[in-house]
C-alpha positions in Angstrom: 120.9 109.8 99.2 123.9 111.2 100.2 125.8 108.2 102.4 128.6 110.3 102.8 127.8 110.8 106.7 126.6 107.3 107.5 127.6 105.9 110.9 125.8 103.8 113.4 124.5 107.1 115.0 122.5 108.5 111.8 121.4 105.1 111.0 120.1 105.0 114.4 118.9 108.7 114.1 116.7 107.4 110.6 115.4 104.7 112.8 114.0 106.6 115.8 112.8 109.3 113.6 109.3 108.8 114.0 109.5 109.6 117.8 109.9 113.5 116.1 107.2 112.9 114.1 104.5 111.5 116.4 105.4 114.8 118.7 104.5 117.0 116.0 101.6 115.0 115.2 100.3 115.1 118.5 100.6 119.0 119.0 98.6 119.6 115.8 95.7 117.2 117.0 95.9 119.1 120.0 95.7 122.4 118.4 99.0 123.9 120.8 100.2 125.6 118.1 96.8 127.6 118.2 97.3 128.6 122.0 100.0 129.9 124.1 99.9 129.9 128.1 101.4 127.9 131.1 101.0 124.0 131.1 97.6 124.5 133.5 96.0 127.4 131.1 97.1 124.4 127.3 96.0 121.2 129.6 92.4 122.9 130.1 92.3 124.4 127.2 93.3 120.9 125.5 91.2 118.7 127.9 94.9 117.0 128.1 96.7 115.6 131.4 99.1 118.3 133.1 102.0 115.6 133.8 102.1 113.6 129.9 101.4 118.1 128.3 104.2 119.3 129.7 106.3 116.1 128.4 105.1 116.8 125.2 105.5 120.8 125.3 108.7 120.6 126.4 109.7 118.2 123.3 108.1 120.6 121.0 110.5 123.0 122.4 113.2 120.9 122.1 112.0 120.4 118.3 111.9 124.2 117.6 108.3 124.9 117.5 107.7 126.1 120.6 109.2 128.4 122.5 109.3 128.4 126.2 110.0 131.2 129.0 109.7 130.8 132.3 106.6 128.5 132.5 104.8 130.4 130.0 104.7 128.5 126.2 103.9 129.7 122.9 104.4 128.5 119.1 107.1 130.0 117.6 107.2 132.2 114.6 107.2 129.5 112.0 104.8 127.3 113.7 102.5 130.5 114.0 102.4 130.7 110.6 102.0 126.6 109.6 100.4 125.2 113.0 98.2 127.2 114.2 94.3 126.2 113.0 93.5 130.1 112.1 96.3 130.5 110.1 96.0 130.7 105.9 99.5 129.2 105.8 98.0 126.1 107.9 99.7 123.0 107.6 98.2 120.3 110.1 95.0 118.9 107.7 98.0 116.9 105.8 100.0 116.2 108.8 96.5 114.7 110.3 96.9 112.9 106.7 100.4 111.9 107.5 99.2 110.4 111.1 95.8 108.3 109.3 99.0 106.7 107.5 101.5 105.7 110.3 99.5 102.6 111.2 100.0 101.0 107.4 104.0 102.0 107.3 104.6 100.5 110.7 103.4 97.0 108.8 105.1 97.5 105.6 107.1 94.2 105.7 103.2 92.4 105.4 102.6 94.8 102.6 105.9 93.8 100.4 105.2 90.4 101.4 101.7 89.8 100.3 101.7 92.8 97.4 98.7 94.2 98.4 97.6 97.4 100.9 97.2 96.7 104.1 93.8 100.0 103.8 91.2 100.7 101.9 92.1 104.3 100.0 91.5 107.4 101.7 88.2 108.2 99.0 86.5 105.4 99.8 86.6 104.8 103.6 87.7 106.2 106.8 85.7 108.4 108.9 84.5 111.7 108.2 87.8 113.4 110.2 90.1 111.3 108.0 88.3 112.0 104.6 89.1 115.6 105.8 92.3 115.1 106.6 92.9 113.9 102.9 90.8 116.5 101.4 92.0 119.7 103.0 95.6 118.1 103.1 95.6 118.1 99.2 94.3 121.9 99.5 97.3 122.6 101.8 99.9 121.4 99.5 98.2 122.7 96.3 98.3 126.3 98.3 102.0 125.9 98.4 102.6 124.5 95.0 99.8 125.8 92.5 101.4 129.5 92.4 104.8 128.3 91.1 102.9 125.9 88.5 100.0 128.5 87.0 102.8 130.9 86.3 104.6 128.7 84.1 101.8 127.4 82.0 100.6 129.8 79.7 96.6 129.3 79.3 95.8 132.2 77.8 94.2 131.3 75.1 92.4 128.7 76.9 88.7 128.2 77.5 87.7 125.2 79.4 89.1 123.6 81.8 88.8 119.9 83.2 89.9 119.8 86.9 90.0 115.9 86.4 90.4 114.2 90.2 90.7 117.7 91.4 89.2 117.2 95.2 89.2 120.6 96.8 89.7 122.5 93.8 92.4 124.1 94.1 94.8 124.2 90.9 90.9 125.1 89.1 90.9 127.9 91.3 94.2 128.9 90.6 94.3 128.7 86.8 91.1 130.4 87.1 92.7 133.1 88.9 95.3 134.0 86.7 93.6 133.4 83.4 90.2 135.8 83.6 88.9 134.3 80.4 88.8 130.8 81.7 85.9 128.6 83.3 86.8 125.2 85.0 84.9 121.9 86.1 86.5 120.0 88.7 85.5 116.3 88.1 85.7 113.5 91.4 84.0 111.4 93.7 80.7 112.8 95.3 82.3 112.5 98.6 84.5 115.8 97.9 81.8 118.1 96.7 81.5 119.9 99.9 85.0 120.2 100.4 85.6 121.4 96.7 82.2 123.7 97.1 83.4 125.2 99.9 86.8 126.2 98.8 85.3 127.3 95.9 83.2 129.8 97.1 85.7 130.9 100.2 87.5 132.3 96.6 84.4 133.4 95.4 84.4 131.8 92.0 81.6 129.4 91.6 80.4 131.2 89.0 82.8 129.9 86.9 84.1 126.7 88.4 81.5 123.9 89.2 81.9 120.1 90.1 80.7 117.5 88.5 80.7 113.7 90.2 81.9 110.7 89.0 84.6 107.9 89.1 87.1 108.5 86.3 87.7 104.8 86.0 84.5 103.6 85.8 82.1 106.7 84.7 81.9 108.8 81.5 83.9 112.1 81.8 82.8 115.3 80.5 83.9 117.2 77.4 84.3 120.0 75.1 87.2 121.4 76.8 90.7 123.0 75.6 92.8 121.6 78.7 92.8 119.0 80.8 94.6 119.1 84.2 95.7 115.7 86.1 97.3 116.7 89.7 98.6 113.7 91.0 96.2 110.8 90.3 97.8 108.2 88.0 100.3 107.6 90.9 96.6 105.9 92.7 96.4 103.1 89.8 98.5 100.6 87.9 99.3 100.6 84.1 96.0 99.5 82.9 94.3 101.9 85.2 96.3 104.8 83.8 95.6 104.1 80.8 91.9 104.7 81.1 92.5 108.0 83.0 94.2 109.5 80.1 91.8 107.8 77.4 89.4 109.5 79.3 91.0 112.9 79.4 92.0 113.0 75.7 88.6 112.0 74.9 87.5 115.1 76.8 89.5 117.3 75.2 88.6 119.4 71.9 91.7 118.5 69.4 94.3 121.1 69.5 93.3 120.4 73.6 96.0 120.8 76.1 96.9 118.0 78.3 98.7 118.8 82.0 99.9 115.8 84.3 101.4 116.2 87.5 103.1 113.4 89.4 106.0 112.3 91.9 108.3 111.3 88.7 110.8 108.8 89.2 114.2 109.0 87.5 113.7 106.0 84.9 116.1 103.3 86.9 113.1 103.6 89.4 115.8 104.2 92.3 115.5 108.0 92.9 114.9 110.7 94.0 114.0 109.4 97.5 110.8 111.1 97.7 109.5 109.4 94.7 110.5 105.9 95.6 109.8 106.2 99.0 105.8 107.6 97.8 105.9 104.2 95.5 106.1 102.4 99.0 102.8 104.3 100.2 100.8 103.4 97.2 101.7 99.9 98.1 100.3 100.4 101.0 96.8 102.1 100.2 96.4 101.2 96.9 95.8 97.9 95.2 97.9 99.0 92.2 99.0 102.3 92.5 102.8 103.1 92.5 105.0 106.2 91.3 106.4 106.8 87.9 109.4 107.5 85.6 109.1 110.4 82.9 109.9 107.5 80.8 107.0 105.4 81.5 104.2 108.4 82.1 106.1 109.8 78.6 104.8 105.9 76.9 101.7 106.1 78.6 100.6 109.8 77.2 101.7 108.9 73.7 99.6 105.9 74.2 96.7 107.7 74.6 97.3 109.8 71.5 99.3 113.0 73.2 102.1 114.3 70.7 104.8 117.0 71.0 105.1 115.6 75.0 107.8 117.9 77.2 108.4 117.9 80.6 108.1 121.6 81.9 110.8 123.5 83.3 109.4 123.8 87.1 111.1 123.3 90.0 108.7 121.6 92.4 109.6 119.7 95.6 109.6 116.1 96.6 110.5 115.4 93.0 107.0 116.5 91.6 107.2 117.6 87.7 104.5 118.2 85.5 104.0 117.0 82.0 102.6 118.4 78.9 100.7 117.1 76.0 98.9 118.3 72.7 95.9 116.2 71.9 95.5 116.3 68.3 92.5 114.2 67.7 89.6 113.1 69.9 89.7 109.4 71.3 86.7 107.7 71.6 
């Protein structure tokens, strides 16, 4: 991080910057980025109380995602096209996510203290809202990410594809997409089959991508496919637990198989980027094990499992997200 502009006021600023956050939070529970109108028209239409609304509108103003004139409000472009719930662009399932998290981080210092999460994981508790929240936020940051990623892997002469921990089903639907030839099986829980059978069909592929459930640590996986995809599951799970995620996807792959892992990669002194390390503190968190990881270490752990002729591809992804590759040459039982 650049501490080239640190003074008592920006350390203050990084301190109070969850005030920002809870605002924005709080308009996309609300759903005002969905409506415009005075603050009597948003606090019926919200069910919310005139006096604390108009505090909160006029912060969102003051934030730049609402506009305001006279006593008429209304999202602005940006937040049109992020906030509002009808919108394909739509932001707020991951910012829900975001909120669902708040209560762990503010108890963080119990977390590094005791080594262990302070929640059960997202997959395996929570109410119905928050399993949505996870779900569908997953789908909205695959949205923004897959296009850059599928147009950089070259799956052409590809045949099957596992999906492995794919939730909604996005990437699948994305590879599938671009590569007409290809059919795709999105393995996870049973808890995400309607989310991933609904996005599925909203694309209208289900005739060529279905779901299969299981638990990749503890149940068989699938095989007889030519590529595996891994979006950002190894990060949940410790060394040991890795390592039976990626036995299990080399053992699902054909050899010659193609093997695709996409993570928050650490630079290997562990200490950057920021996103990275600061994502290592929110497995800590939720996860009994999980944490992020350098190329170096994912690089040992894929060559573990028997992946050769291991790159990291030349994408330019945010929040320090890079994707590995892999040839399996050989099938590991």
């Amino acid at each position: 991080m650049d501490q080239s502009n640190w003074n008592p006021a920006e350390l203050l600023k990084l301190s109070g910057g969850y005030w920002s956050a809870c605002a924005l939070h709080a308009g996309v529970k609300l759903d005002l980025f969905s409506h415009s109108g005075t603050v009597a028209e948003l606090a019926r239409a919200t069910s919310s109380d005139a006096r604390g609304l108009e505090m909160l509108l006029n912060a969102l103003v003051a934030l730049g995602l609402l506009g305001k004139e006279g006593e008429h409000y209304a999202p602005t472009a940006f937040a049109a096209e992020y906030l509002a719930r009808h919108s394909p662009h739509y932001l707020g399932y991951i910012i829900q996510h975001h909120h669902h998290l708040m209560a762990g981080w503010s108890r963080l210092d119990e977390a590094v203290q005791s080594g262990a999460p302070l929640r059960d994981r997202v997959s395996h508790a929570g109410d119905e809202a928050e399993r949505e929240s996870f779900e569908m936020g997953m789908f909205n940051l695959a949205m923004q990410i897959a296009p850059r990623i599928v147009g950089n892997v070259d799956l052409h002469d590809r045949q099957r594809l596992l999906d492995l921990g794919g939730g909604p089903g996005t990437y699948a639907i994305h590879f599938c997409q671009s590569n007409p030839q290809l059919t795709a099986t999105v393995y996870d829980l049973p808890s995400t089959r309607p989310f991933a059978e609904k996005t599925i069909a909203t694309f209208s592929l289900s005739d060529r991508i279905s779901f299969a459930e299981g638990d990749f640590i503890s149940d068989d996986v699938p095989r007889g496919f030519d590529v595996a995809w891994l979006s950002h599951i190894l990060h949940g799970e410790g060394p040991e637990g890795c390592a039976v995620i990626l036995q299990r996807a080399v053992a699902a792959l054909e050899p010659g198989g193609m093997l695709l892992v996409q993570e928050f990669i650490l630079d290997d002194s562990m200490d950057g980027p920021l996103f990275p390390a600061l994502f290592s503190l929110n497995m800590l968190l939720n996860t009994p094990h999980g944490q992020a990881y350098s190329q170096g270490q994912l690089e040992a752990m894929l060559r573990a499992a028997g992946v050769t002729s291991i790159r990291r591809l030349d994408i330019d992804l945010p929040n320090g997200a890079g994707v590995m590759a892999g040839i399996v040459s050989k099938r590991e039982l």
